[in-house]
Every structure is written in C-alpha cells, then in structure tokens.
N, CA, C and O atoms as a Tripos MOL2 file, in Angstrom:
@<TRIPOS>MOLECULE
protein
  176   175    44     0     0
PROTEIN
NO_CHARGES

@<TRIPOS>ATOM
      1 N          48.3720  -49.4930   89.9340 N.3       1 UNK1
      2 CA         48.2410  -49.7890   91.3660 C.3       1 UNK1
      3 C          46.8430  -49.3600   91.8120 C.2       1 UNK1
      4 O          46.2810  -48.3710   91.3400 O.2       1 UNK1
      5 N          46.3030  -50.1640   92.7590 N.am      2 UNK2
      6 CA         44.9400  -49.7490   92.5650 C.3       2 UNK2
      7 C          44.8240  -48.6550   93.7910 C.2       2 UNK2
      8 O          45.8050  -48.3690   94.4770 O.2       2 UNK2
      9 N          43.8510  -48.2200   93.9440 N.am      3 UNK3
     10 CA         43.9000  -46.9010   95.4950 C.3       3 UNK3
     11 C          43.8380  -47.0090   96.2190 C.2       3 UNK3
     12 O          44.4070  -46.1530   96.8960 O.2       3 UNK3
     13 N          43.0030  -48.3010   97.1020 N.am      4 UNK4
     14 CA         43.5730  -48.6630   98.2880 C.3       4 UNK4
     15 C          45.1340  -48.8950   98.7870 C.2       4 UNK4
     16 O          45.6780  -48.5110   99.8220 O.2       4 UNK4
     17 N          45.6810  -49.6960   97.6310 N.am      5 UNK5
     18 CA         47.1620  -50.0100   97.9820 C.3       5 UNK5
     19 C          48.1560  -48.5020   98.0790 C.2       5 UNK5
     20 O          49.1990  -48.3800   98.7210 O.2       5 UNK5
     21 N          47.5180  -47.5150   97.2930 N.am      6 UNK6
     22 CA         48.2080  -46.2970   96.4720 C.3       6 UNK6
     23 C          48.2490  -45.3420   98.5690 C.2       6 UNK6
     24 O          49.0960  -44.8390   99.3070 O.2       6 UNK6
     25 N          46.7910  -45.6260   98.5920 N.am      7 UNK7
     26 CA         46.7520  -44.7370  100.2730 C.3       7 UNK7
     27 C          47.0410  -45.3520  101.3650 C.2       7 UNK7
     28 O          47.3290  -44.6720  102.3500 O.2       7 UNK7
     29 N          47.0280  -47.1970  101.4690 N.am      8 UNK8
     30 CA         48.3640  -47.4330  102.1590 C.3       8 UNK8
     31 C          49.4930  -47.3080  102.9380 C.2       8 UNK8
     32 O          49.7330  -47.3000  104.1460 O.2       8 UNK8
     33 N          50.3580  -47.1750  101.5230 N.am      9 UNK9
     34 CA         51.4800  -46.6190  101.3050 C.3       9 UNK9
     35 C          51.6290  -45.0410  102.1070 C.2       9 UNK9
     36 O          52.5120  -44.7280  102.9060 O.2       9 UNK9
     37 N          50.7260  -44.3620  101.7250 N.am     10 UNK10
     38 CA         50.6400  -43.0010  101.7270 C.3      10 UNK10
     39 C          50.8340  -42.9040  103.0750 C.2      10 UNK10
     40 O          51.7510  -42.2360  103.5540 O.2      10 UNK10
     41 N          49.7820  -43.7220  103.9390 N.am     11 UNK11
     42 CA         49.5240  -44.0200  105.1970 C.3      11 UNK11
     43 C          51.0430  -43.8660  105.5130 C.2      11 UNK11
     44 O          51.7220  -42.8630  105.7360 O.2      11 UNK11
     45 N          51.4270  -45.5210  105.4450 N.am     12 UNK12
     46 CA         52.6630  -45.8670  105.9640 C.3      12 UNK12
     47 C          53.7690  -44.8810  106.1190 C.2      12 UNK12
     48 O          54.3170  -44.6000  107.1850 O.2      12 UNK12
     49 N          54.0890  -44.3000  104.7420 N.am     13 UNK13
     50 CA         54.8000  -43.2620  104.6710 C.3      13 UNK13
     51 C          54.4480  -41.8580  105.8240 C.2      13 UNK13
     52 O          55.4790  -41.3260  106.2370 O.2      13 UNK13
     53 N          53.6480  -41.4870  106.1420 N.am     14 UNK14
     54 CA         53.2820  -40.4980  106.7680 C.3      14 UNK14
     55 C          53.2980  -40.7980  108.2500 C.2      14 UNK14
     56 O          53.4350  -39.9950  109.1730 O.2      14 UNK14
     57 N          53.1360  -42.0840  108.2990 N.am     15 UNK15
     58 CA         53.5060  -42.4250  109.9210 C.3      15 UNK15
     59 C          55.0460  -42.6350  110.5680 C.2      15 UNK15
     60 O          55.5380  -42.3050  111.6480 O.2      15 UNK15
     61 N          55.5550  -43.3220  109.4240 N.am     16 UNK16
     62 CA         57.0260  -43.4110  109.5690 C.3      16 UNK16
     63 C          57.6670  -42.0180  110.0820 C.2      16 UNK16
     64 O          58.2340  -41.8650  111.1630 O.2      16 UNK16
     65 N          57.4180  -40.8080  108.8620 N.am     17 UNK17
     66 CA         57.6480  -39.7590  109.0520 C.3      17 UNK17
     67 C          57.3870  -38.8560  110.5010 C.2      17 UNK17
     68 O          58.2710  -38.2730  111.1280 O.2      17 UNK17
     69 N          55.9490  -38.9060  110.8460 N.am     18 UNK18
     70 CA         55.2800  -38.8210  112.0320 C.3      18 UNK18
     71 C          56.1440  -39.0710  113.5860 C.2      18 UNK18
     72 O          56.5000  -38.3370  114.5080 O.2      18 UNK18
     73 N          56.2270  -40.3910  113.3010 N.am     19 UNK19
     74 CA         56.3710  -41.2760  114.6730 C.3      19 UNK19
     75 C          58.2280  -41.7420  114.0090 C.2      19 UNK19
     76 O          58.7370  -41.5760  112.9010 O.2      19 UNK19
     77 N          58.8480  -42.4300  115.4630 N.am     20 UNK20
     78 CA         59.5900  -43.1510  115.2740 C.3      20 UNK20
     79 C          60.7100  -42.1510  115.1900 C.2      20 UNK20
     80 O          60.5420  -40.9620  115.4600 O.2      20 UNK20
     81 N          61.7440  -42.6140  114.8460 N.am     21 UNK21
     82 CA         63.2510  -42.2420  114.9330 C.3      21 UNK21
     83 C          63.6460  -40.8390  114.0380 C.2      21 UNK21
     84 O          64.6790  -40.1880  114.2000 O.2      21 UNK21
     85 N          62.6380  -40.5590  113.1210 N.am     22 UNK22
     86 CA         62.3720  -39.5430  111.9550 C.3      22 UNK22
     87 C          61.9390  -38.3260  112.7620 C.2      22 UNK22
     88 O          62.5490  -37.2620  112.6510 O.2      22 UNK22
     89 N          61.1650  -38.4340  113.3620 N.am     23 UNK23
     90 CA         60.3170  -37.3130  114.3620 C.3      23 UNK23
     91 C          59.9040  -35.9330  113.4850 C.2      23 UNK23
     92 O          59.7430  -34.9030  114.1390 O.2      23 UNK23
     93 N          59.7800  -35.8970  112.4530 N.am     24 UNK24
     94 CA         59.6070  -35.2470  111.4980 C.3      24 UNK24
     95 C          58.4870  -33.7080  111.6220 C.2      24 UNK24
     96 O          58.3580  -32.6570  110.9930 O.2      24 UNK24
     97 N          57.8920  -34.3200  112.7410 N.am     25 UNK25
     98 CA         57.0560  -33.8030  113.2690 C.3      25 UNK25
     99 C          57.2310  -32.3560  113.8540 C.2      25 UNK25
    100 O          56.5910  -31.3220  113.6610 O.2      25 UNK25
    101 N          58.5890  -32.7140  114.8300 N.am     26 UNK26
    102 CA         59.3340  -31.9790  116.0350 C.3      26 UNK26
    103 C          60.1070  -30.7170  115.1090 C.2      26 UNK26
    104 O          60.8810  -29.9240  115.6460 O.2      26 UNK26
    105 N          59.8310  -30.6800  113.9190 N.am     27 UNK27
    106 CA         60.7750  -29.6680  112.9330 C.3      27 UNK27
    107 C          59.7360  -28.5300  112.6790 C.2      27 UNK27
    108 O          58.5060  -28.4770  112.6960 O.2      27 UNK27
    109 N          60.5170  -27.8390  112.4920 N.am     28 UNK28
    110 CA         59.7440  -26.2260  112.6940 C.3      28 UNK28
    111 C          60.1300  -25.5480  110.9880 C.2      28 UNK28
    112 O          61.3260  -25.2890  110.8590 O.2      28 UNK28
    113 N          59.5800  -25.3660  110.2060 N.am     29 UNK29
    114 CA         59.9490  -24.4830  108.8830 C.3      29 UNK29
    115 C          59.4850  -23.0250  108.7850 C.2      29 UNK29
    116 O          58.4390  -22.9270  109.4250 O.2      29 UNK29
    117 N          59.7740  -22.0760  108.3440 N.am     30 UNK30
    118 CA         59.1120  -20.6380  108.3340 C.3      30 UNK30
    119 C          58.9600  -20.6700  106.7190 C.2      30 UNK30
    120 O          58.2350  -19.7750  106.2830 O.2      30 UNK30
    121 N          59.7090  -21.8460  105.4370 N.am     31 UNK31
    122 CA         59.6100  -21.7590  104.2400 C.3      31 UNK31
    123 C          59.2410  -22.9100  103.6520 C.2      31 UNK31
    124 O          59.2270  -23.9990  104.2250 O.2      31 UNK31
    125 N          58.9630  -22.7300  102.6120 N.am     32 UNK32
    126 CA         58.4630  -24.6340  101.9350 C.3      32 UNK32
    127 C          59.4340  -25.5850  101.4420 C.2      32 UNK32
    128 O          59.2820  -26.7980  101.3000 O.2      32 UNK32
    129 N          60.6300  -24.7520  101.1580 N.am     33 UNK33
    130 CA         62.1660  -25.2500  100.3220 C.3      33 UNK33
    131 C          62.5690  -26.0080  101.5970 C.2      33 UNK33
    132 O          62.6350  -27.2370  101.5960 O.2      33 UNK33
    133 N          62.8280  -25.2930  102.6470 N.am     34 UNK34
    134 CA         63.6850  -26.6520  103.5080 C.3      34 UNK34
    135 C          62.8510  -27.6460  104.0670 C.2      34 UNK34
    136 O          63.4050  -28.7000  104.3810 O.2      34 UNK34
    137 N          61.3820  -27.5090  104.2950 N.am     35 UNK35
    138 CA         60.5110  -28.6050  104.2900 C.3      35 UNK35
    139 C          60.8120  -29.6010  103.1530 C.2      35 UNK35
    140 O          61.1560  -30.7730  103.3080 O.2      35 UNK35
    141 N          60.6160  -28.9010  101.8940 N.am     36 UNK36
    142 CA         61.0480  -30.5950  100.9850 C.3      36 UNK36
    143 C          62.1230  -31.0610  100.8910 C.2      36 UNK36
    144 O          62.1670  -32.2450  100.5550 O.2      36 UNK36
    145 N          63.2630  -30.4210  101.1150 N.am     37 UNK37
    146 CA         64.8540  -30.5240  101.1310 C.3      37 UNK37
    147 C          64.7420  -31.9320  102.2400 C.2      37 UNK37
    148 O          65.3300  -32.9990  102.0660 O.2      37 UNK37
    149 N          63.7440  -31.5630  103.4990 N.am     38 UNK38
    150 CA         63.5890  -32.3110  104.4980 C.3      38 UNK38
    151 C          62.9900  -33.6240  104.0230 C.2      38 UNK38
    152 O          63.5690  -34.6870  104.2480 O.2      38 UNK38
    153 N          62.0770  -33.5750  103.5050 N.am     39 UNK39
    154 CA         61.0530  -34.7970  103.0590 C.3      39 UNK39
    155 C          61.9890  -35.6210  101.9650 C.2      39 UNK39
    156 O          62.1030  -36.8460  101.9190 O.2      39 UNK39
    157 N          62.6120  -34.6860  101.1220 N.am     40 UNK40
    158 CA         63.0960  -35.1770  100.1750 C.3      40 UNK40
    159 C          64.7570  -36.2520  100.8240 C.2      40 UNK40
    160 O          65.2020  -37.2200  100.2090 O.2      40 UNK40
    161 N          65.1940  -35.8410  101.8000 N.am     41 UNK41
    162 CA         66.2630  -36.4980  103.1710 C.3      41 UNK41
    163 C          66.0040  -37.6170  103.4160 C.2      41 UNK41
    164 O          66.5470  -38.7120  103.2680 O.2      41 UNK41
    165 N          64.6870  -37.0650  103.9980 N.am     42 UNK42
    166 CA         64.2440  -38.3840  105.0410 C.3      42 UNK42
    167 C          63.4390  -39.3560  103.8910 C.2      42 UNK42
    168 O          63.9230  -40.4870  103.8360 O.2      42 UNK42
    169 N          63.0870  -39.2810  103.6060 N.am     43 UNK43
    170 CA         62.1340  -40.2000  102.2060 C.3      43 UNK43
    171 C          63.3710  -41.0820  101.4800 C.2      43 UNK43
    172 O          62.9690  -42.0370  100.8150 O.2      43 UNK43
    173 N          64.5110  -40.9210  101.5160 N.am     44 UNK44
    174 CA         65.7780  -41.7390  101.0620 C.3      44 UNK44
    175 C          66.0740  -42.9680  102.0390 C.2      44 UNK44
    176 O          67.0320  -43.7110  101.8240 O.2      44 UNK44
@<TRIPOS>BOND
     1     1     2 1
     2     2     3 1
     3     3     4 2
     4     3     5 am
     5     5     6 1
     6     6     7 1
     7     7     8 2
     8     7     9 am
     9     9    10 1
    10    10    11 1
    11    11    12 2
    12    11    13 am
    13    13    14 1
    14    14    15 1
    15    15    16 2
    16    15    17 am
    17    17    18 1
    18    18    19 1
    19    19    20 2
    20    19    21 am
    21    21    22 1
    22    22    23 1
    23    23    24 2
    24    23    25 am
    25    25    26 1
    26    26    27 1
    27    27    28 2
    28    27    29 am
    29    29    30 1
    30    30    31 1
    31    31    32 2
    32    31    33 am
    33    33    34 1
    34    34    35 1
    35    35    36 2
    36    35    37 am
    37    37    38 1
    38    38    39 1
    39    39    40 2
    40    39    41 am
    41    41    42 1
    42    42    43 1
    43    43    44 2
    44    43    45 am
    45    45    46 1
    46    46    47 1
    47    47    48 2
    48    47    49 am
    49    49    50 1
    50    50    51 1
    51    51    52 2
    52    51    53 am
    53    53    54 1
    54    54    55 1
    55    55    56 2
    56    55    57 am
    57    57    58 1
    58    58    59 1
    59    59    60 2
    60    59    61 am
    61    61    62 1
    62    62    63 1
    63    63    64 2
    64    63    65 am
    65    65    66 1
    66    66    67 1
    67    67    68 2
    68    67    69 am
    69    69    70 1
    70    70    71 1
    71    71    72 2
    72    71    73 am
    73    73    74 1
    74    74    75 1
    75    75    76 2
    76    75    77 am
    77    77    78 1
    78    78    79 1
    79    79    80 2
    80    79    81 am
    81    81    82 1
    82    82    83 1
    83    83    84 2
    84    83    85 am
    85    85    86 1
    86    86    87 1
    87    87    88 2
    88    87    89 am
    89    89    90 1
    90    90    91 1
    91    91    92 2
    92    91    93 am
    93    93    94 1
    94    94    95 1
    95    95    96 2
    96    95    97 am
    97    97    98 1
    98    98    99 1
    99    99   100 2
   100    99   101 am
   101   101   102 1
   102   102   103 1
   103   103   104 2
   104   103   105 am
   105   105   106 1
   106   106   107 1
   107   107   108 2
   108   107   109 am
   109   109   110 1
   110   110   111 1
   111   111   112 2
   112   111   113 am
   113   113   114 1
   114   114   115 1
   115   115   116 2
   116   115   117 am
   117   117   118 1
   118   118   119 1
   119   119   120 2
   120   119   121 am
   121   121   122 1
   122   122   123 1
   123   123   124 2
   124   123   125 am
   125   125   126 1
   126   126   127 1
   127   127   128 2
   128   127   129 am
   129   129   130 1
   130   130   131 1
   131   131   132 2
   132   131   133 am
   133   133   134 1
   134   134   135 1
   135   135   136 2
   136   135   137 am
   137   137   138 1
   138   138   139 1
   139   139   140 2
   140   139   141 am
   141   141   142 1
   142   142   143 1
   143   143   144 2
   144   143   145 am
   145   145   146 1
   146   146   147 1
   147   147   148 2
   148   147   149 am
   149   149   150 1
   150   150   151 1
   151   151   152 2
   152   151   153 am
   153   153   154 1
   154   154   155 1
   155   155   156 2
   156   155   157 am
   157   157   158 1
   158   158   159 1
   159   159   160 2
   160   159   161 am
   161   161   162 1
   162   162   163 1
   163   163   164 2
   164   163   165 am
   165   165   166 1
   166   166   167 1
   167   167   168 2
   168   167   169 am
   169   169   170 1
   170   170   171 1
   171   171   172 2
   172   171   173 am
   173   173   174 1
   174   174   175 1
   175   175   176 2
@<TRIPOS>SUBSTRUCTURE
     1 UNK1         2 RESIDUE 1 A UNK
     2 UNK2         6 RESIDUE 1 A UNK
     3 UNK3        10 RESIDUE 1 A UNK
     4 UNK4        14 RESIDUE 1 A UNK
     5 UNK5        18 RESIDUE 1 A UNK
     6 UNK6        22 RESIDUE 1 A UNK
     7 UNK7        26 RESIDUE 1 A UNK
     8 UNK8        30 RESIDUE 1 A UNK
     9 UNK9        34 RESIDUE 1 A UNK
    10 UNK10       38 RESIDUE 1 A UNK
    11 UNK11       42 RESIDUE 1 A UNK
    12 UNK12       46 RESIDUE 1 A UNK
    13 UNK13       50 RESIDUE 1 A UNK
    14 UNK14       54 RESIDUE 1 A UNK
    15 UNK15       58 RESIDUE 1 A UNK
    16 UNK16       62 RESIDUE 1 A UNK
    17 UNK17       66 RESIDUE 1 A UNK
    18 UNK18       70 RESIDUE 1 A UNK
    19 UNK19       74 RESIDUE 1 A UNK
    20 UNK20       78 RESIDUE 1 A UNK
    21 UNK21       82 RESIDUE 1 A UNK
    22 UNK22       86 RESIDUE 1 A UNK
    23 UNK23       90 RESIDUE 1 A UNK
    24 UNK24       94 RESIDUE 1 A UNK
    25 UNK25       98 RESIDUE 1 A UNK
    26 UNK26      102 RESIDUE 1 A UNK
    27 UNK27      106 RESIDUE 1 A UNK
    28 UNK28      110 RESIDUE 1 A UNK
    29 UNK29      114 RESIDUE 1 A UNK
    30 UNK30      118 RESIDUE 1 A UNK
    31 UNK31      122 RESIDUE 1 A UNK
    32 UNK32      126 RESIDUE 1 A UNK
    33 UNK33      130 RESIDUE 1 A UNK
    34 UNK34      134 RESIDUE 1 A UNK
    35 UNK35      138 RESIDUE 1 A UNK
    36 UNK36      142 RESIDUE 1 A UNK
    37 UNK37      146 RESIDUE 1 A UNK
    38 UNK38      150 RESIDUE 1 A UNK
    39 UNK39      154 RESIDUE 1 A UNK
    40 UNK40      158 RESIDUE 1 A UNK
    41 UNK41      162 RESIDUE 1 A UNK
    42 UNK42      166 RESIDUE 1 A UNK
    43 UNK43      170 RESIDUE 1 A UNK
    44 UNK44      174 RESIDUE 1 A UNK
C-alpha cells in the first residue's frame, strides 16, 4: 500500500474517532490499558 493511501486511512480513522457519534475524544483515561481496551471497542 503505498503512504499516501496508508495516512489516509490513518486520517480517516482518527477523525471518525475524533468527531461524530464515537466522541472518543470526551473520554478521560488515568492508564493506557483502558485507552486501548477503548480503541480496540470502537475500531470494531
């Protein structure tokens, strides 16, 4: 895949997360485990 398409994606993904119905944003962590528990949720 070449790197434009690769950061994209990356983009896309990070806005979805960002913005929109996800609000991913609005979440508060004090650890890194339920952050990816989170990413790893919402990314499904």
């Amino acid at each position: 895949m070449q790197l434009c398409a690769l950061r994209w994606r990356i983009e896309r993904f990070h806005d979805t997360l960002k913005s929109g119905a996800l609000n991913v944003e609005k979440l508060q962590f004090d650890d890194i485990h339920p952050l990816i528990n989170a990413l790893a949720f919402y990314r499904v």
